[in-house]
C-alpha positions in Angstrom: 13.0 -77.9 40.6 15.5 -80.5 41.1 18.8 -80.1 43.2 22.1 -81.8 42.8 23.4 -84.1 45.4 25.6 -80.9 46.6 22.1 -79.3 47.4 22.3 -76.8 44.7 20.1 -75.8 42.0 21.5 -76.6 38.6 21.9 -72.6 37.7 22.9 -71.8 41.0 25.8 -74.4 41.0 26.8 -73.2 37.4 27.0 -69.6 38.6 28.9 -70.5 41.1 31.4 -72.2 39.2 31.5 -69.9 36.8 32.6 -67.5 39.7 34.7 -69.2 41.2 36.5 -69.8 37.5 36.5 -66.1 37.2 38.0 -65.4 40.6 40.7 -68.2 39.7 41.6 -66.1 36.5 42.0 -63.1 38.3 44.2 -64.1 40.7 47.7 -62.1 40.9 49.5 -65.0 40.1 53.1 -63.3 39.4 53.5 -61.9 43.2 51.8 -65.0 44.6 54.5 -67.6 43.2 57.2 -65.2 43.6 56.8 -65.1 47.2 56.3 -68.7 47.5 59.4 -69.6 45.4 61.5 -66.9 47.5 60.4 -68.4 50.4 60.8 -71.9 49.5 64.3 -71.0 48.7 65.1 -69.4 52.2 63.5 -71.9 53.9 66.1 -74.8 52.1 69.4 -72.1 52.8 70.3 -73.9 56.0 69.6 -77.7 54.3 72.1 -76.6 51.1 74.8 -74.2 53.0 75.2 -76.7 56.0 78.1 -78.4 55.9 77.5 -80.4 59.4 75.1 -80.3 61.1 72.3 -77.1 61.1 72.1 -74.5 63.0 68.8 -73.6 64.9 69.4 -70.0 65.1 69.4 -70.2 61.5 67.2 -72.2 60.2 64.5 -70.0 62.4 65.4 -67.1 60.5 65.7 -68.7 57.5 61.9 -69.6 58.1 60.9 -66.1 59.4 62.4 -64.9 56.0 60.2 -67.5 54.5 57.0 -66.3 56.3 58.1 -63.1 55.6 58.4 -63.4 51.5 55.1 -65.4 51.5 53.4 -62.5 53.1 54.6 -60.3 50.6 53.1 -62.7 47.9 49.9 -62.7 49.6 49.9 -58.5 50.2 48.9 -58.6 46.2 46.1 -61.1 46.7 43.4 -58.0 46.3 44.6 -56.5 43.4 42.1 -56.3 40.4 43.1 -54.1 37.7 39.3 -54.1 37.0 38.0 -53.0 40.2 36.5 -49.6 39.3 34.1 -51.9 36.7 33.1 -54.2 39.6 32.0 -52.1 42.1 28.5 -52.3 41.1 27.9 -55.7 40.3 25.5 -57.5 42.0 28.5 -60.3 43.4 29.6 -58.0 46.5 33.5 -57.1 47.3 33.2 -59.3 50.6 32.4 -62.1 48.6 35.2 -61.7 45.8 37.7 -61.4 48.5 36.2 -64.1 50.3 36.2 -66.5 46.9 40.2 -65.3 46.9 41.3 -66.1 50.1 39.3 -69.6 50.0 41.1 -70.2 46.5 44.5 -69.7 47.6 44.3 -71.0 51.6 45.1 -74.8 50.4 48.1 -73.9 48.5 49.5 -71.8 51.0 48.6 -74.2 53.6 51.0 -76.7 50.9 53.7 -74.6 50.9 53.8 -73.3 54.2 54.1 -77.0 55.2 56.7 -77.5 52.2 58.7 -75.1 53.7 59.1 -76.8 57.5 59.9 -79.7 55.3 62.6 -78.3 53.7 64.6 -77.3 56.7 66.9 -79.7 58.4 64.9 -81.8 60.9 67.5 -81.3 63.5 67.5 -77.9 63.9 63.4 -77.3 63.3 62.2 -74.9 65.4 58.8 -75.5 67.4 56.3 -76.1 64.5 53.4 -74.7 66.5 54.8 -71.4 67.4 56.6 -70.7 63.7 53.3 -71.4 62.3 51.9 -68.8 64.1 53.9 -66.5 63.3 53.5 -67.0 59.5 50.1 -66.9 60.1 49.6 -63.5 62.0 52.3 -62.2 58.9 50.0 -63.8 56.4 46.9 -62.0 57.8 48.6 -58.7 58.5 49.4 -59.0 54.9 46.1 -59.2 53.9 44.7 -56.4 56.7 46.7 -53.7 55.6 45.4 -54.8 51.4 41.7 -54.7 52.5 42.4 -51.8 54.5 43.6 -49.8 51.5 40.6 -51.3 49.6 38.3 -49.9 52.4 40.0 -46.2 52.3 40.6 -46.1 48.3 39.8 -46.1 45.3 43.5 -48.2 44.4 42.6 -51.2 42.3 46.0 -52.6 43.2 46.8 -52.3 46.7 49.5 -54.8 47.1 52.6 -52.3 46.6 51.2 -50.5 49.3 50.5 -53.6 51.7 53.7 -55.3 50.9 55.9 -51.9 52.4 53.5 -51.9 55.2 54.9 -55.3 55.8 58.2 -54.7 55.6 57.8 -51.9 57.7 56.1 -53.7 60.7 59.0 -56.3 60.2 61.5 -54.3 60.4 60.6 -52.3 63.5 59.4 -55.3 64.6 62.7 -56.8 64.7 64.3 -53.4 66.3 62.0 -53.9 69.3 64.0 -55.0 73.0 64.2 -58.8 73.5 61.3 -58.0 76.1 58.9 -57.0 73.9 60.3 -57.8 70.6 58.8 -60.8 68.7 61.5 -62.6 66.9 63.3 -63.8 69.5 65.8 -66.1 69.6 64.2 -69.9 70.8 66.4 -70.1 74.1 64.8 -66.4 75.0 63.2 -66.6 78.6 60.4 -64.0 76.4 59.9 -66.9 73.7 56.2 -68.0 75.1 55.1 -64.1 75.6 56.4 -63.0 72.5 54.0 -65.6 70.6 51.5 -64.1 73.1 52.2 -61.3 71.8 52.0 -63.0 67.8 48.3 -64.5 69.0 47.0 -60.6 69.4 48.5 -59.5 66.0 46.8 -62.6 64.2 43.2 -61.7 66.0 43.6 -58.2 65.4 44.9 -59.2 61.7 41.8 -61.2 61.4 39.3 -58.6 63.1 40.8 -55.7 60.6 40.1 -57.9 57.4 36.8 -58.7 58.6 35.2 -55.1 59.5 37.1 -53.8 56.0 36.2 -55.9 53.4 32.3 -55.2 53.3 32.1 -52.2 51.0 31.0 -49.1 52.5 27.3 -48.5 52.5 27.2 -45.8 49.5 28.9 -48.0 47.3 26.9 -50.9 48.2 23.6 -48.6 47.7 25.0 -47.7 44.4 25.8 -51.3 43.7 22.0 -52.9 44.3 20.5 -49.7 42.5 22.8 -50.6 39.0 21.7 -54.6 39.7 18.3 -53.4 39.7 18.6 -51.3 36.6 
């Protein structure tokens, strides 16, 4: 049997691109590039309201509004209208929602950085520690969606996921400066805060890990209808 240069068998490279096309279709696209474009937008409010020169204070919220409306784009990446006719083919839910997230990382990673770009160089806040914090949003965005996956039956989690977002930002933001997590840059709290933004990305990451896999009935009754 002869392998491409990639390594892969002829069939097995044209069932995986015919996946991956499939995945590609049935991505929510509406939420997705709402978000981004919301949050494109609020990251260029200080750039087209300034008059002088930018303020930092704004432009960081401007950016955590950003973070925070590409979250809620990403909140609908699990939703599949069809899921109740998936759940026993032989291509396991791990793997679709791993085929998702690898379709859509680049372009966020695009416009996450098109975002920083956007705001007024003079006023940018540290890039590392922003970036963080859209990233633990990001991934509690897609926690709470896999979560509702693992506990449901919902084919379209991402209503509830995006108010589980808001939620957590809002009390979030009503947390004291010593605990709370968007602090100002000048806070003496700013380096334990995004401490504090590290543990909700790993325990972001941890939850979508241990509840994507589908639970073991469904995946029993998903290699019994393969094998029919």
């Amino acid at each position: 049997m002869t392998r491409s240069p990639s390594g892969l068998r002829p069939g097995r490279r044209t069932a995986l691109g015919a996946l991956l096309s499939a995945t590609a279709r049935a991505l929510p696209r509406a939420p997705l590039a709402a978000g981004a474009a919301l949050g494109l937008l609020a990251a260029a409010l200080p750039r087209l309201l300034s008059g002088g020169p930018a303020d930092p204070w704004t432009t960081l919220l401007c950016l955590r509004v950003a973070a925070v409306f590409g979250a809620l784009g990403l909140a609908f990446l699990l939703d599949d209208p069809a899921r109740r006719t998936t759940e026993t083919v032989p291509t396991g839910r791990a793997m679709r929602a791993c085929l998702r997230l690898a379709l859509i990382a680049p372009p966020t990673a695009l416009w996450w950085a098109a975002a920083l770009l956007l705001t007024p160089a003079d006023a940018r806040p540290p890039l590392a520690e922003v970036t963080l914090e859209a990233f633990a949003l990001g991934a509690t965005a897609l926690a709470l969606a896999s979560l509702a996956v693992r506990r449901g039956t919902e084919p379209e989690p991402g209503r509830a996921a995006a108010i589980g977002v808001l939620s957590l930002t809002v009390l979030a933001a009503l947390l004291p400066e010593r605990w709370g997590l968007f602090l100002p840059q000048d806070s003496r709290y700013w380096a334990a805060a995004h401490g504090r933004w590290a543990l909700l990305l790993t325990l972001a990451v941890t939850a979508w890990a241990l509840s994507i896999p589908e639970p073991l009935r469904r995946r029993t009754l998903r290699l019994r209808a393969g094998r029919a």
